[in-house]
N, CA, C and O atoms as CSV, one atom per row, in Angstrom:
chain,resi,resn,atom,element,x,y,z
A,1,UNK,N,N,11.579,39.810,-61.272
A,1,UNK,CA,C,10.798,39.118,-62.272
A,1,UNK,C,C,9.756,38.191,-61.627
A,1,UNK,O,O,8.650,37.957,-62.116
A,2,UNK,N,N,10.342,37.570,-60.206
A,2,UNK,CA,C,9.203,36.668,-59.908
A,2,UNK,C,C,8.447,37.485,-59.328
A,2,UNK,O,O,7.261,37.190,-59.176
A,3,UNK,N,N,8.782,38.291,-59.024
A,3,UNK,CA,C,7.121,38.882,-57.803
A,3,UNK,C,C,6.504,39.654,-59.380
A,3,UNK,O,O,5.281,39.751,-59.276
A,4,UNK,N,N,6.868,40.064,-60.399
A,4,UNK,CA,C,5.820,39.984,-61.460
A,4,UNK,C,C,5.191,39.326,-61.957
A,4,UNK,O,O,4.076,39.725,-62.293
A,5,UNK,N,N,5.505,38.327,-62.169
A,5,UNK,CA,C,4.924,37.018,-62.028
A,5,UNK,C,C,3.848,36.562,-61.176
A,5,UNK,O,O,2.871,35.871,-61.463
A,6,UNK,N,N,4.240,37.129,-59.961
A,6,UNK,CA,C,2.954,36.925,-58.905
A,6,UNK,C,C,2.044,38.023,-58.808
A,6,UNK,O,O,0.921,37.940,-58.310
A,7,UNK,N,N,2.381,38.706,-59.131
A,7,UNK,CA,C,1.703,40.378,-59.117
A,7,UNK,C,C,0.595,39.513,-60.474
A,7,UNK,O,O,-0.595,39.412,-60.177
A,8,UNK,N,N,0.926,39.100,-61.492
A,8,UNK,CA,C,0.273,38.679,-62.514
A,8,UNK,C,C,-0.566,37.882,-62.496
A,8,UNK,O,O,-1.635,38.083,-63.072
A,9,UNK,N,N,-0.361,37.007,-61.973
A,9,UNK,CA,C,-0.936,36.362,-61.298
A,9,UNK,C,C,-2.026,36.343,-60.284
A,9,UNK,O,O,-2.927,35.506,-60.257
A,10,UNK,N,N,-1.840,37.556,-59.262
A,10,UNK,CA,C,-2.855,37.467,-58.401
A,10,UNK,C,C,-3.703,38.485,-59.194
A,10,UNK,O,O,-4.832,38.432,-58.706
A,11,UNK,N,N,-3.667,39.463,-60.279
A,11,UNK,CA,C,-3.853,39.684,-60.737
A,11,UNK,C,C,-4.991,39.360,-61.369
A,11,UNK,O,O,-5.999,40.065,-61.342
A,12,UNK,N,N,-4.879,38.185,-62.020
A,12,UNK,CA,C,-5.577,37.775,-62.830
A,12,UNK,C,C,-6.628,36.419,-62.089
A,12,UNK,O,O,-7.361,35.707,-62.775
A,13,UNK,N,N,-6.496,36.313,-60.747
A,13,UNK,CA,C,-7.143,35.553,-59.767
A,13,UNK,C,C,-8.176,36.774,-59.547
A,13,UNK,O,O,-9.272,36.339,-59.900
A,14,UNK,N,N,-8.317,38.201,-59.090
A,14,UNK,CA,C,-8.728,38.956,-58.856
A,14,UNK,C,C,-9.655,39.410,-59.898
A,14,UNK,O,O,-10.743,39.928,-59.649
A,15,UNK,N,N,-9.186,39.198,-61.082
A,15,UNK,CA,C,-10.120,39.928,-62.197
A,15,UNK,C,C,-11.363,38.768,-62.541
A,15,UNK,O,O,-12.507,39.144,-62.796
A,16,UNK,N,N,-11.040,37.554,-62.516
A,16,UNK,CA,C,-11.564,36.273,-62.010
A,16,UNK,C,C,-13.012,36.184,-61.146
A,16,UNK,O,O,-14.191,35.885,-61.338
A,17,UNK,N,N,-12.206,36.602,-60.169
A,17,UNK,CA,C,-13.056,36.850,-58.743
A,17,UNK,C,C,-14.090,37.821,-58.685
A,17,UNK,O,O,-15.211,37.505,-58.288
A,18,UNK,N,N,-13.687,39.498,-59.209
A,18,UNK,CA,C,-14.334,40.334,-59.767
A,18,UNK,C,C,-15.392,40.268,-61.066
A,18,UNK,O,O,-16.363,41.012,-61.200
A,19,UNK,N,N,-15.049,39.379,-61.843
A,19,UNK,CA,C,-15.810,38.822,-62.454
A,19,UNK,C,C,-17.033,37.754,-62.385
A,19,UNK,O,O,-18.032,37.755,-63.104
A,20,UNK,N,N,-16.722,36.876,-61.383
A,20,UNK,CA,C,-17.641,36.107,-60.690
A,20,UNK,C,C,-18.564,36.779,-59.556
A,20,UNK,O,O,-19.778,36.656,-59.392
A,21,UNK,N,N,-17.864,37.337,-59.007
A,21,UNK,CA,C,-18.689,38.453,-58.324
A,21,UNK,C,C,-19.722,39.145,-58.542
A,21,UNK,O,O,-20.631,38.991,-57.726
A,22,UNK,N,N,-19.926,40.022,-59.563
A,22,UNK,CA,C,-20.786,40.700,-60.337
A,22,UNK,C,C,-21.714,39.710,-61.549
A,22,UNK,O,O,-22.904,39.925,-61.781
A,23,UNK,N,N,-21.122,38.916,-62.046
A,23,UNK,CA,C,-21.672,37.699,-62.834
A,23,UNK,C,C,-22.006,36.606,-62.072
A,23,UNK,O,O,-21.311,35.600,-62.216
A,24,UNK,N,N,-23.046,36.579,-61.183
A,24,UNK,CA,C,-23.223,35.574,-60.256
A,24,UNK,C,C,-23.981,34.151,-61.325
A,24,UNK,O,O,-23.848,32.928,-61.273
A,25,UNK,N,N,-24.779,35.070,-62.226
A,25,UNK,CA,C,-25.639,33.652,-63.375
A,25,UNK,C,C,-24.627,32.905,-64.165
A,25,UNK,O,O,-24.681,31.718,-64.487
A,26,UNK,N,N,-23.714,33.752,-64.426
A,26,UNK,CA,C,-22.378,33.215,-65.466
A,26,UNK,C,C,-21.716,31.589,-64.117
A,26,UNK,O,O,-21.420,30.426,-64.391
A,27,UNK,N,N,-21.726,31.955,-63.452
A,27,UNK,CA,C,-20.598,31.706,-62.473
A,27,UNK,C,C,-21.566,30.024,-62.430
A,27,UNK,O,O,-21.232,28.944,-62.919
A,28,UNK,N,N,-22.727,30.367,-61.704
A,28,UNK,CA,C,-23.673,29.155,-61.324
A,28,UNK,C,C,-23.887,28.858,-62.724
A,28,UNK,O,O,-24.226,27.686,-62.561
A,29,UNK,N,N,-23.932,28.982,-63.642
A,29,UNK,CA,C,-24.052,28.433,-65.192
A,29,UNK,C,C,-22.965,27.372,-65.356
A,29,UNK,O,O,-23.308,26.284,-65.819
A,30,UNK,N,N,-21.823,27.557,-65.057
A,30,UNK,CA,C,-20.218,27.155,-65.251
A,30,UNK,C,C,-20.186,25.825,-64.050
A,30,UNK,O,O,-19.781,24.674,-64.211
A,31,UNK,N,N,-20.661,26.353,-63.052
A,31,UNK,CA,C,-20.973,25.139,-61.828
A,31,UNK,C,C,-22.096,24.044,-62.466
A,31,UNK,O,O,-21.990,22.823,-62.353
A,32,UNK,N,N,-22.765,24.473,-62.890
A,32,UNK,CA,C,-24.251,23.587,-63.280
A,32,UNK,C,C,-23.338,22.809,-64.650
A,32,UNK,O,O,-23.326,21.589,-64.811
A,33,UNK,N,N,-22.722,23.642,-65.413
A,33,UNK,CA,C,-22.285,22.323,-66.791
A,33,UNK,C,C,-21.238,21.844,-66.055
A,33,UNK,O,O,-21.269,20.625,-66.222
A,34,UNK,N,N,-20.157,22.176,-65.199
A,34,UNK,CA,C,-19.426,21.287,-64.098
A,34,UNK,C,C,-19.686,20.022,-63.978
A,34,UNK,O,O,-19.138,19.047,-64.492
A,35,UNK,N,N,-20.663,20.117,-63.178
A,35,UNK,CA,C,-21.607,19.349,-62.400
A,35,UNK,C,C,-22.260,18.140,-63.475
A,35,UNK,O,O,-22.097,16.925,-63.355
A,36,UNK,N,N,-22.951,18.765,-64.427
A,36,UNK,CA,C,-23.626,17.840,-65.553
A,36,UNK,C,C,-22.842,16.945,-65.843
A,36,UNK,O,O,-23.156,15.772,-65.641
A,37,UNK,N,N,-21.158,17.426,-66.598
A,37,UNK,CA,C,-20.234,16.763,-66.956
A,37,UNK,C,C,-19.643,16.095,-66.318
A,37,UNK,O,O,-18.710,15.504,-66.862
A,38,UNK,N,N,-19.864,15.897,-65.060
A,38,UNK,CA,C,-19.122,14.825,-64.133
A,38,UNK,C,C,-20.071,13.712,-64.199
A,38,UNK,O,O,-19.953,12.650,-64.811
A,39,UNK,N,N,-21.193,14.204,-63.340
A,39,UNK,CA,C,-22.580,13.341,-63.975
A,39,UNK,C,C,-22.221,12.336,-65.233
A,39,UNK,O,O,-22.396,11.118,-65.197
A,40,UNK,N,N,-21.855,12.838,-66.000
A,40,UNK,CA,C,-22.547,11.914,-67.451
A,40,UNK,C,C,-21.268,11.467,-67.990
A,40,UNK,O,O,-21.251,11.138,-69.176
A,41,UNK,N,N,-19.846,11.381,-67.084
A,41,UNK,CA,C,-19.064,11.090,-67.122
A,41,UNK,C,C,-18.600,9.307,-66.328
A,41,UNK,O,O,-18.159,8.222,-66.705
A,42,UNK,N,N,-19.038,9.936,-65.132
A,42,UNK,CA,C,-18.649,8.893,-64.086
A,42,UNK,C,C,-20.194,8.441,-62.909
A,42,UNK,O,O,-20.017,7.768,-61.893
A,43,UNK,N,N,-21.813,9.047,-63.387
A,43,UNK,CA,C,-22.830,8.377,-62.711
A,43,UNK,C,C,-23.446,6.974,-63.450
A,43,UNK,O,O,-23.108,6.567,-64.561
A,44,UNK,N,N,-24.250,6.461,-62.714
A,44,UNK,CA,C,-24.467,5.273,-62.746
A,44,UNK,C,C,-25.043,5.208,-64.461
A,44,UNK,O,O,-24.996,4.049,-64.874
A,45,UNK,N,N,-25.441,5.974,-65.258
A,45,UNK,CA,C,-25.445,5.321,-66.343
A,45,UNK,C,C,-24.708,6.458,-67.374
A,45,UNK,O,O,-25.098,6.949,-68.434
A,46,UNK,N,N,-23.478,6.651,-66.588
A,46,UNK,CA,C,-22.304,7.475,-67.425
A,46,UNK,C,C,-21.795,6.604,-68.568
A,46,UNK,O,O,-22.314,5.602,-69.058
A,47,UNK,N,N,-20.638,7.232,-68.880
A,47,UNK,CA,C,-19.601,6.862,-70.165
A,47,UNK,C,C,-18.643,6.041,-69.137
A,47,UNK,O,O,-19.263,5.000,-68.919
A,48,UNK,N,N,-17.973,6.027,-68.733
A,48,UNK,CA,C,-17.312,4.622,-67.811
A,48,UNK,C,C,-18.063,3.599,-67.632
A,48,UNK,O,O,-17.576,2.526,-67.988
A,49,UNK,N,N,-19.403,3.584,-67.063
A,49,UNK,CA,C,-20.302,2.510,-67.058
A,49,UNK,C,C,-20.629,1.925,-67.944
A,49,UNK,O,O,-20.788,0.706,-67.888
A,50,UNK,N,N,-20.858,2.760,-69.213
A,50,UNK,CA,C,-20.957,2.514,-70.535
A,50,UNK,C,C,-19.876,1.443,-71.231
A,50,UNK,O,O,-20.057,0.451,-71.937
A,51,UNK,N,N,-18.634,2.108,-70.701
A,51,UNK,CA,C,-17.095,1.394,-71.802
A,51,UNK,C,C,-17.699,-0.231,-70.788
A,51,UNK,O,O,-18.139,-1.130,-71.505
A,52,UNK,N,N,-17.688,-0.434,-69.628
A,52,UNK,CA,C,-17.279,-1.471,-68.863
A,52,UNK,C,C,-18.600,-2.096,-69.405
A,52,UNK,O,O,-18.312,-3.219,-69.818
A,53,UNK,N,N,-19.735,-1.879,-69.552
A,53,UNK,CA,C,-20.488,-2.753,-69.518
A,53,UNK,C,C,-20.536,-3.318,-71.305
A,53,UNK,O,O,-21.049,-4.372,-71.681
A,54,UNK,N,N,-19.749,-2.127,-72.330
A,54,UNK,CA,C,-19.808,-2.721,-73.443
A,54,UNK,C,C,-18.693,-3.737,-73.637
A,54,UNK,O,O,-18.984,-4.455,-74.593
A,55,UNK,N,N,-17.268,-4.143,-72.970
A,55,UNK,CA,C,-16.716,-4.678,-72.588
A,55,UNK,C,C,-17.115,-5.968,-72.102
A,55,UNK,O,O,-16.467,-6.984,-72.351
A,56,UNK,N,N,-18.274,-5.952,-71.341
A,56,UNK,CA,C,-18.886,-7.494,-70.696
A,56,UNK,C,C,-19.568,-7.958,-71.691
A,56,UNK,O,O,-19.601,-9.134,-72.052
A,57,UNK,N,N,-20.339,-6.722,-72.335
A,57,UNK,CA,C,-21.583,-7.713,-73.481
A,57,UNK,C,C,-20.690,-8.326,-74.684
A,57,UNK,O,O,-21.186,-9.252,-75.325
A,58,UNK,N,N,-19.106,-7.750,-75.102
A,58,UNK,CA,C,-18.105,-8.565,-76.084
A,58,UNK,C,C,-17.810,-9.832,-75.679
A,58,UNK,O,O,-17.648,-10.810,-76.408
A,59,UNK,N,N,-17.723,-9.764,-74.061
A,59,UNK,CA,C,-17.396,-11.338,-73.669
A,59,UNK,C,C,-18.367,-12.180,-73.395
A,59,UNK,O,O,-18.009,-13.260,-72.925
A,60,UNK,N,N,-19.311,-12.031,-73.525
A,60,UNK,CA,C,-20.615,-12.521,-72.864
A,60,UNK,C,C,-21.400,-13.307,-74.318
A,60,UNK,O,O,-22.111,-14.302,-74.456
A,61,UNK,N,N,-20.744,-12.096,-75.410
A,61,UNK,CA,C,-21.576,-12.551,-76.761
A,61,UNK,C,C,-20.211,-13.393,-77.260
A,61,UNK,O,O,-20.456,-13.853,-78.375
A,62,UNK,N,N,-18.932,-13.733,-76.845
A,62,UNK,CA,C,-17.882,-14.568,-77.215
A,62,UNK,C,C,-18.151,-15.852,-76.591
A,62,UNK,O,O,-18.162,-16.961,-77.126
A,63,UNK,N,N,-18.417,-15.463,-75.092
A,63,UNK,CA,C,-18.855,-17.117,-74.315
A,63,UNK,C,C,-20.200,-17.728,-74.876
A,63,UNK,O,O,-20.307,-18.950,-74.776
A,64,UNK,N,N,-21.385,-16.926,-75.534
A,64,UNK,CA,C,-22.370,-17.574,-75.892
A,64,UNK,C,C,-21.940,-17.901,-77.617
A,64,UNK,O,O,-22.737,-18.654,-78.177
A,65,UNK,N,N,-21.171,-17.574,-78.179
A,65,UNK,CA,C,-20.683,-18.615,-79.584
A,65,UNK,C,C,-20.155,-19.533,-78.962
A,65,UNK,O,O,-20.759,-20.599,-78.837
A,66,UNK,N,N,-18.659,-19.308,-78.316
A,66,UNK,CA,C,-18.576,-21.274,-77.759
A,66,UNK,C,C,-19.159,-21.717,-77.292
A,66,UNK,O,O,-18.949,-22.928,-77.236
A,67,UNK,N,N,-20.110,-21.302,-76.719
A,67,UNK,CA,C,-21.581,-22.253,-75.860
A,67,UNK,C,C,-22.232,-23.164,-77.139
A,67,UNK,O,O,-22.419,-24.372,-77.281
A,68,UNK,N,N,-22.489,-21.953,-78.016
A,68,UNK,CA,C,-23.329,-22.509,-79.504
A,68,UNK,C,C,-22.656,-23.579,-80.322
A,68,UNK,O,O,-23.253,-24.422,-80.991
A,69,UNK,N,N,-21.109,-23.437,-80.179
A,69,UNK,CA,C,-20.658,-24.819,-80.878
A,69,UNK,C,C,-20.512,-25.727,-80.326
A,69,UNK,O,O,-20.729,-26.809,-80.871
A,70,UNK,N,N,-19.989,-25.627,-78.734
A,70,UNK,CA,C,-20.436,-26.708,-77.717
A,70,UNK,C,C,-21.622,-27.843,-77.894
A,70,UNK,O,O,-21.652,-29.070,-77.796
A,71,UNK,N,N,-22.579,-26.820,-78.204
A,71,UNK,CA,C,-23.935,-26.871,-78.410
A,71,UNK,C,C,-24.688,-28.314,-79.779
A,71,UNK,O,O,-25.501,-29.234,-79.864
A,72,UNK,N,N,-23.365,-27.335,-80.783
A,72,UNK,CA,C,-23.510,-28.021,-82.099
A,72,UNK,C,C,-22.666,-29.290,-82.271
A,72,UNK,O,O,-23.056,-30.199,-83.003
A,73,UNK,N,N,-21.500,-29.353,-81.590
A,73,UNK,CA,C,-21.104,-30.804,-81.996
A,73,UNK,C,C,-21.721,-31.879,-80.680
A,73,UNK,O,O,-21.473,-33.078,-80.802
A,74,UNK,N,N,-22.608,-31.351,-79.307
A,74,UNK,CA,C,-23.073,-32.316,-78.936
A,74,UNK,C,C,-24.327,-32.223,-79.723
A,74,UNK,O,O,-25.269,-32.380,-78.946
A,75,UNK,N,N,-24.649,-32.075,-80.682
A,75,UNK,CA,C,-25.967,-32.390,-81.271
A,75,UNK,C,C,-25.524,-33.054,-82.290
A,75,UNK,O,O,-26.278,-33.923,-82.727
A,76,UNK,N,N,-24.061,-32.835,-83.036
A,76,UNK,CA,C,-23.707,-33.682,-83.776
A,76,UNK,C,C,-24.047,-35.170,-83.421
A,76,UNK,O,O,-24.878,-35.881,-83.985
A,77,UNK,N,N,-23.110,-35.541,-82.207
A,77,UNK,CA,C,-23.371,-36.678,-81.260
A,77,UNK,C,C,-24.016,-37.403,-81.348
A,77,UNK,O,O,-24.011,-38.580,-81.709
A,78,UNK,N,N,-24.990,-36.389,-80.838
A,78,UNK,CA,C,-26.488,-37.159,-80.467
A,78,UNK,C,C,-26.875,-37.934,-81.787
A,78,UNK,O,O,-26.981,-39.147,-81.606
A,79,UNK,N,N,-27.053,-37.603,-82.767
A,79,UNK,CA,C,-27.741,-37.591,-84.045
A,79,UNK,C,C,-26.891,-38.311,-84.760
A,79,UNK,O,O,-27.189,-38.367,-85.953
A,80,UNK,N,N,-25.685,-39.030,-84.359
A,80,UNK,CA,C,-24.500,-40.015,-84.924
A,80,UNK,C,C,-24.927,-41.138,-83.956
A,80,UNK,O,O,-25.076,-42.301,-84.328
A,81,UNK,N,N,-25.154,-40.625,-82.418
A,81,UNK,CA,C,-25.831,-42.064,-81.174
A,81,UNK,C,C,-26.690,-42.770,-82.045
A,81,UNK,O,O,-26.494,-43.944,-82.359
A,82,UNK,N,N,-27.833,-41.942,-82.526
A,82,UNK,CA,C,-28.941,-42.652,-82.896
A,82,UNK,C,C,-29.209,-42.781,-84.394
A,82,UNK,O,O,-30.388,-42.489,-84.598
A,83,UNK,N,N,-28.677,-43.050,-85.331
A,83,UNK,CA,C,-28.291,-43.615,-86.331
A,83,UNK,C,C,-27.113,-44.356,-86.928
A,83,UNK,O,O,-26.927,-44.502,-88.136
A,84,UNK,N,N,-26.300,-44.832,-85.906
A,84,UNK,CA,C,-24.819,-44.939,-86.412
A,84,UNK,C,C,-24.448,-46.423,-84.845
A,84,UNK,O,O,-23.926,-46.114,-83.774
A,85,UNK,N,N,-24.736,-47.349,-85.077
A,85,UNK,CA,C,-24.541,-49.062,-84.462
A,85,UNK,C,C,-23.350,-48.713,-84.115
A,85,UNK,O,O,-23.110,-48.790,-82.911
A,86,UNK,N,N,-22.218,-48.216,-85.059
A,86,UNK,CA,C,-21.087,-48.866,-84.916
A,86,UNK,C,C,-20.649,-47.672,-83.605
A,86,UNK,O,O,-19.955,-48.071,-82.670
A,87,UNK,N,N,-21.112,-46.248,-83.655
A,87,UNK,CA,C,-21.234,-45.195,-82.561
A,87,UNK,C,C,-21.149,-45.903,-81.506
A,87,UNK,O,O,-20.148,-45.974,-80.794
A,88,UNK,N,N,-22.349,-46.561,-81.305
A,88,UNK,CA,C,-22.906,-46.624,-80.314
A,88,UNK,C,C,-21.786,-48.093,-79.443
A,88,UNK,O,O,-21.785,-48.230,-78.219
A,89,UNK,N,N,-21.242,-48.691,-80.066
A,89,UNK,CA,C,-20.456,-49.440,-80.100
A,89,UNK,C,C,-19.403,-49.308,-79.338
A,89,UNK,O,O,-18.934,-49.879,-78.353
A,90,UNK,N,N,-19.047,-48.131,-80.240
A,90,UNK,CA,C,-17.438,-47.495,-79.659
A,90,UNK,C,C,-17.511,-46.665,-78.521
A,90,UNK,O,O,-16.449,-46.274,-78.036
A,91,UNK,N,N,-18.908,-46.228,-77.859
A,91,UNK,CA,C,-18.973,-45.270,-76.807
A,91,UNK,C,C,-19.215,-46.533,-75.262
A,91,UNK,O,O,-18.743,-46.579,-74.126
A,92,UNK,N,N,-20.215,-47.403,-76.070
A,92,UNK,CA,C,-20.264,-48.683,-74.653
A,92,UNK,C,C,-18.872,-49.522,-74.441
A,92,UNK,O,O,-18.792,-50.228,-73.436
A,93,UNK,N,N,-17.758,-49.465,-75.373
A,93,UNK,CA,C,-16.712,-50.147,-75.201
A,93,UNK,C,C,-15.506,-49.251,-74.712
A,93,UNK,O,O,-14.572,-49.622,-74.001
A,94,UNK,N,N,-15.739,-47.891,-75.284
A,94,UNK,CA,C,-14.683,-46.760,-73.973
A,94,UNK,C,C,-15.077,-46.579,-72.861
A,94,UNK,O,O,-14.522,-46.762,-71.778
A,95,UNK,N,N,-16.304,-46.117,-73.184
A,95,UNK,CA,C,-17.126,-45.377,-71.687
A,95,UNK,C,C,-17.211,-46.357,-70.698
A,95,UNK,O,O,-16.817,-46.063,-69.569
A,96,UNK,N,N,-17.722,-47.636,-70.954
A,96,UNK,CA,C,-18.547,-48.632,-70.111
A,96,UNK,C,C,-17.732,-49.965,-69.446
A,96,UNK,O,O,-18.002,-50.681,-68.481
A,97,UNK,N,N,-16.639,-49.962,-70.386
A,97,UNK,CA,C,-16.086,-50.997,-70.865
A,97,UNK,C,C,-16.655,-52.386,-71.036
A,97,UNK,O,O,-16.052,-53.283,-70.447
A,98,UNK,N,N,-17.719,-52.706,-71.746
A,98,UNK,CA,C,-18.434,-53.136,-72.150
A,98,UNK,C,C,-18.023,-54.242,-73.483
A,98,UNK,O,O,-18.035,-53.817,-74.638
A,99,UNK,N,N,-17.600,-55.959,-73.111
A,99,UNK,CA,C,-17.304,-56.237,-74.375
A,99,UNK,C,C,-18.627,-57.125,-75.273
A,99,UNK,O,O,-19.777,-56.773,-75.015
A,100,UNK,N,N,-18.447,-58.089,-76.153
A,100,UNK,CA,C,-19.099,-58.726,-76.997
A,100,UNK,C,C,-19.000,-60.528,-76.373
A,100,UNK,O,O,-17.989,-60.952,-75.814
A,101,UNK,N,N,-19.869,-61.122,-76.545
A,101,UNK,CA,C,-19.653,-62.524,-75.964
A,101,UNK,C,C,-18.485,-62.960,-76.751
A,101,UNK,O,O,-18.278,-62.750,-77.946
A,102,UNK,N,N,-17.541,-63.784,-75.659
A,102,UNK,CA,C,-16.698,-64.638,-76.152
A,102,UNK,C,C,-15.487,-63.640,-76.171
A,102,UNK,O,O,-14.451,-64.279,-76.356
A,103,UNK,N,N,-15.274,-62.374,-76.052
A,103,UNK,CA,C,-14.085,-61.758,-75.931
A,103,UNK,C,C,-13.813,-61.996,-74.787
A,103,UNK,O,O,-14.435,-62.600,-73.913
A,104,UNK,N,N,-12.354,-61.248,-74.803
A,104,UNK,CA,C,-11.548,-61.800,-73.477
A,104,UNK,C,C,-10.740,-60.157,-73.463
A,104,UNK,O,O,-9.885,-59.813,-74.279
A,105,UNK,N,N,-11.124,-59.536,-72.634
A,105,UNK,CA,C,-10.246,-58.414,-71.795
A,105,UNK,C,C,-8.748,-58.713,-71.454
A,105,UNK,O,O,-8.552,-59.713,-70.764
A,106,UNK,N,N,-7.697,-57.997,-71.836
A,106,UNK,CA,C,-6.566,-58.148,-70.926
A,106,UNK,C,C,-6.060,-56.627,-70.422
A,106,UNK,O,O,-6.000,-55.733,-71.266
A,107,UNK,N,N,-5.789,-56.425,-69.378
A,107,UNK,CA,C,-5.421,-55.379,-68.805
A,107,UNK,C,C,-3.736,-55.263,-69.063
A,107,UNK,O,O,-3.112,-56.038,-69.787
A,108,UNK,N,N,-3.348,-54.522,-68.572
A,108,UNK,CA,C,-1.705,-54.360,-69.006
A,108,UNK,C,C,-1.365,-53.098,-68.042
A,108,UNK,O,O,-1.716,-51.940,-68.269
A,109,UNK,N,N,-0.524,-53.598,-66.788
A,109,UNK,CA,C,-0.275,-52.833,-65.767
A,109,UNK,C,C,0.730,-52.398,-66.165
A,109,UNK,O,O,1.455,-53.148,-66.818
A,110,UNK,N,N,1.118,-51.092,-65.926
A,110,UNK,CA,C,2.124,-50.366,-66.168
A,110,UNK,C,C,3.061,-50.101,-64.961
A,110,UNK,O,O,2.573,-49.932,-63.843
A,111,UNK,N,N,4.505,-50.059,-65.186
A,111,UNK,CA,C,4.959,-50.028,-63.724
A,111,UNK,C,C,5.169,-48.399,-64.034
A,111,UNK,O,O,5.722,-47.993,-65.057
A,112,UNK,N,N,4.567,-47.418,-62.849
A,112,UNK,CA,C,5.152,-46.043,-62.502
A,112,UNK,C,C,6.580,-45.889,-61.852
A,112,UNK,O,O,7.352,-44.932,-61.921
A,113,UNK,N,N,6.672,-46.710,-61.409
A,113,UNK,CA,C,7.751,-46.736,-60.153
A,113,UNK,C,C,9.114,-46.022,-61.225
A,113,UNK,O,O,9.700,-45.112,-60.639
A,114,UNK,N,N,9.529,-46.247,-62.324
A,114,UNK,CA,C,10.229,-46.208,-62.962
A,114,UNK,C,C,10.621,-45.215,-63.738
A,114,UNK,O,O,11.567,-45.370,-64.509
């Protein structure tokens, strides 16, 4: 049974071969869409290049929305700095530490050790 099998086999490698043989345009036809399809599969502006680079422009257009709200609450900010005293108040007394005449600072050391 197995050497029919191989008999069938080579068989059908041969009829193949015989066929390519005599069909030399068929044969280079089959090589040439081969060839194309690898091309436009995996060359520089294939379908792999394609998935990966549509992949970057999803993250690229995700990092430029949080950029844009980044964007929008420091403009909030800004536009609360310069209409809003009491803002401006609370940013020179965190940021700066910055007090008002006649106040008195007390610090309050914390022990780590503990």
């Amino acid at each position: 049974m197995i050497n029919g099998e191989t008999e069938k086999k080579e068989s059908i490698l041969r009829i193949a071969a015989r066929y390519f043989k005599y069909n030399k345009i068929s044969f280079l036809l089959i090589i040439l869409i081969l060839i194309q399809i690898t091309i436009s599969i995996f060359g520089s502006k294939g379908l792999l290049t394609r998935l990966r680079l549509n992949n970057e422009k999803k993250q690229l257009e995700q990092q430029l929305q949080t950029e844009i709200k980044n964007g929008e609450e420091l403009q909030k900010e800004i536009n609360e700095l310069n209409t809003s005293d009491k803002k401006i108040e609370k940013v020179a007394r965190e940021k700066f530490g910055m007090v008002k005449d006649g106040e008195k600072i007390y610090r309050i050391k914390i022990d780590s050790s503990k």
